[in-house]
C-alpha positions as CSV (number, residue, x, y, z in Angstrom):
1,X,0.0,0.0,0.0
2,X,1.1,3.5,-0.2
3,X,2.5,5.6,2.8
4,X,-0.9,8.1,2.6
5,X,-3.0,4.9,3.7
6,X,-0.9,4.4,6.9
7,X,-3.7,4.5,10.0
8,X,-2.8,4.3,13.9
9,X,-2.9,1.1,14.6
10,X,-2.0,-0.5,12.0
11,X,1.1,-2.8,12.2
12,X,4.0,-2.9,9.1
13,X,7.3,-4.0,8.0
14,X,9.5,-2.8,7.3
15,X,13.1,-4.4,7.3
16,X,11.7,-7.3,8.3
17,X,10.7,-5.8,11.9
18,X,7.2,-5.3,13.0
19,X,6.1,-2.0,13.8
20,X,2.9,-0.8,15.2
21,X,1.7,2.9,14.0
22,X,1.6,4.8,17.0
23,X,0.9,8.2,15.6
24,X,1.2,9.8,12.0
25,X,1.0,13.1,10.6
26,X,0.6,13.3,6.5
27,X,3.1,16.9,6.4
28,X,2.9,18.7,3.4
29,X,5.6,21.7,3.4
30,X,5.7,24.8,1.3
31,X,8.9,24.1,-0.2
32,X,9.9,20.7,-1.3
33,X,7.7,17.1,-1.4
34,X,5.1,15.4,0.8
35,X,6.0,13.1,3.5
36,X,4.3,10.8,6.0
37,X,6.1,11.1,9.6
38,X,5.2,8.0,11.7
39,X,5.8,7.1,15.5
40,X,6.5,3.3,15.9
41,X,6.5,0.7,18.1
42,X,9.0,-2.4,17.2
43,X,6.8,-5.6,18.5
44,X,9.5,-7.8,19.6
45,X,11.7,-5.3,21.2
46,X,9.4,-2.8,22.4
47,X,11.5,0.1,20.9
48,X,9.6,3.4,19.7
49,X,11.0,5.0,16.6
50,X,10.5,7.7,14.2
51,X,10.4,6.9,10.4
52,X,9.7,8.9,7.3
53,X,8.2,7.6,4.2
54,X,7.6,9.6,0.9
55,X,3.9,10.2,-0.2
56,X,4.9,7.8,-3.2
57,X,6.3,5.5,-1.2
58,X,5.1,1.6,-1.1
59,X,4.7,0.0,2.8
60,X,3.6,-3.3,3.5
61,X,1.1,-4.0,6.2
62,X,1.6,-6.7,7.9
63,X,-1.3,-9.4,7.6
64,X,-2.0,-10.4,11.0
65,X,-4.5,-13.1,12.8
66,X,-6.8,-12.6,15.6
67,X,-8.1,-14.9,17.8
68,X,-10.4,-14.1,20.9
69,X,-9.0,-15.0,24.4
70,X,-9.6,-14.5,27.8
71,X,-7.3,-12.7,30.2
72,X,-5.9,-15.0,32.8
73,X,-2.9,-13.3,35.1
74,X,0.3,-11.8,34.9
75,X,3.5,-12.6,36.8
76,X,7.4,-12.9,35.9
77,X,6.6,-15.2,32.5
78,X,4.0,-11.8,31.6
79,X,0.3,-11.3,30.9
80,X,-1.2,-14.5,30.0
81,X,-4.0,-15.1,27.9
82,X,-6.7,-18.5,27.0
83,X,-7.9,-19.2,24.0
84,X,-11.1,-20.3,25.1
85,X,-12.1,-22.7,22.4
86,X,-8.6,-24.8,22.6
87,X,-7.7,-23.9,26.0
88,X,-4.1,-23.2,25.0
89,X,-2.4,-20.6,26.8
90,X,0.0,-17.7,25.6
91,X,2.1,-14.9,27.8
92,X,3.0,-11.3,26.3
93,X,5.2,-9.3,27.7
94,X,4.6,-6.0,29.5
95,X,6.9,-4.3,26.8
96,X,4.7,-5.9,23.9
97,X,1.5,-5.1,25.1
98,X,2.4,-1.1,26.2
99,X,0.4,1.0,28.1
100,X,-2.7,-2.0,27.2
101,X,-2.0,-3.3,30.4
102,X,-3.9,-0.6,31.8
103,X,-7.2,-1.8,30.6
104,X,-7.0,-5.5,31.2
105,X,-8.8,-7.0,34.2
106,X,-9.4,-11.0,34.7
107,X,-11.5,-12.7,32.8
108,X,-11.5,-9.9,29.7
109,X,-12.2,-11.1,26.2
110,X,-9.7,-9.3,24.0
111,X,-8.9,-10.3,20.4
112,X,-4.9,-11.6,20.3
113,X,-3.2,-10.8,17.7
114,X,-0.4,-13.8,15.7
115,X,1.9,-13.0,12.9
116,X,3.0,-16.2,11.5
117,X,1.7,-18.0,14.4
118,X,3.3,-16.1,17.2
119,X,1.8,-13.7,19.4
120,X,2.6,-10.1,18.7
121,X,-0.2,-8.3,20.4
122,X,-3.6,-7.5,21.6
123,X,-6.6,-5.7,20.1
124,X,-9.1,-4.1,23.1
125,X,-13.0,-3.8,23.1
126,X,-13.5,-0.6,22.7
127,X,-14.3,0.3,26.3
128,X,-14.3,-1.1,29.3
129,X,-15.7,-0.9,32.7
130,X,-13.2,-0.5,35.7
131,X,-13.9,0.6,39.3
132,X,-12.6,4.2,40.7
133,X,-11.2,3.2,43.5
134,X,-9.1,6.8,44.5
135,X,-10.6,10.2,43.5
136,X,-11.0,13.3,45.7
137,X,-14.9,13.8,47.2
138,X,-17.6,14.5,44.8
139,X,-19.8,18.0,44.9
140,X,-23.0,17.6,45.7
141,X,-24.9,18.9,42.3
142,X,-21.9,18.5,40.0
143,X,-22.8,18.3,36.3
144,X,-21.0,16.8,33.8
145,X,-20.2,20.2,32.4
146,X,-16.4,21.5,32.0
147,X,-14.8,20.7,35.5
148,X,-12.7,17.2,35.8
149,X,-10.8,15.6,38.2
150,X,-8.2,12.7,38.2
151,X,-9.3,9.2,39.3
152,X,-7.2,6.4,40.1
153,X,-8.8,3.0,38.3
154,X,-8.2,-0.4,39.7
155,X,-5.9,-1.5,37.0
156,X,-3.9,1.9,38.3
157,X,-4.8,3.9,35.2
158,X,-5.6,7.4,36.1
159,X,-8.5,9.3,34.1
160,X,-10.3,12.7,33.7
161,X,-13.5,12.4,35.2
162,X,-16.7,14.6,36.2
163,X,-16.6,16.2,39.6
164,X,-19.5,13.8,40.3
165,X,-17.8,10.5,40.1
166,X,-16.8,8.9,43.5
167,X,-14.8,5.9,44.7
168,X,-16.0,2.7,44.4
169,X,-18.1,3.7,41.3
170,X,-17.9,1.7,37.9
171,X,-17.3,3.9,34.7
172,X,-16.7,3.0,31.2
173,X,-13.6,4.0,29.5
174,X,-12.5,4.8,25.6
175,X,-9.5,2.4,25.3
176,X,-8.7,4.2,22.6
177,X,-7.8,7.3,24.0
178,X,-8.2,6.4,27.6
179,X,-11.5,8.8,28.4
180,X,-14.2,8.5,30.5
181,X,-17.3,8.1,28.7
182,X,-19.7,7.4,31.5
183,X,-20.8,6.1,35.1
184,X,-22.0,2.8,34.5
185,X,-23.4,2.4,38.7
């Protein structure tokens, strides 16, 4: 494909390495030719990079499987996922999966993602619920207009939420940019 159809998220190669699109920007300057600036995230090693690719430059997307699993655990082997058809069992690494970890609780069905039948990664629902379990005291009347606050999630991720929001109440969360979207009770 050309570099103009690269998309966050999306995972190429390029030299043989695995990269996952962390951010693009399509830059078109005043003087001189397009380019595509990417952010990447080697798979294996975890490294973040900076690449450049023309506008008529060709890419190639990496053709990926995904298989839905359950999340089990972590410990020192990583996060460990079950296919639950097969029962077999895979471990990531804290590296691979990134700043996912934030949004995984037991038992979560997330789609894992195999590049010539190894595990390279993890594809989220698009949000999910966790419990606040650290935020400071609500007002009394808050709306959800303008005002936010920090709140600390059991998986430790810490969101923007309304002033209305207290401790020990389940909200949903955009895993894609790691938002509040609403009090679910």
């Amino acid at each position: 494909m050309k570099a103009t159809n690269i998309r966050k998220g999306m995972v190429l190669r390029v030299n043989a390495v695995l990269y996952r699109v962390l951010q693009m920007d399509h830059v078109t300057p005043g003087k001189g030719r397009a380019h595509v600036q990417t952010k990447l995230r080697a798979l294996v090693q975890g490294i973040q990079t900076e690449m450049r690719f023309r506008s008529s430059d060709d890419v190639e997307r990496a053709a990926l499987e995904t298989k839905q699993m359950q999340y089990l655990y972590n410990d020192a082997q990583g996060h460990h996922f079950m296919d639950t058809q097969t029962y077999e069992q895979v471990a990531l690494s804290a590296e691979v999966l990134g700043d996912r970890v934030d949004y995984l609780l037991e038992d979560t069905l997330v789609m894992v993602e195999t590049f010539e039948s190894r595990p390279i990664g993890i594809e989220l629902p698009p949000v999910v619920e966790l419990k606040v379990v650290e935020t400071a005291p609500g007002i009394k009347d808050a709306t959800a207009q303008a005002q936010r606050k920090p709140a600390t999630l059991e998986t430790g991720l810490v969101v923007q939420v309304p002033m209305f929001i207290q401790a020990d109440e389940i909200i949903r969360v955009n895993t894609s940019d790691g938002s509040y979207s609403e009090r679910v009770r």
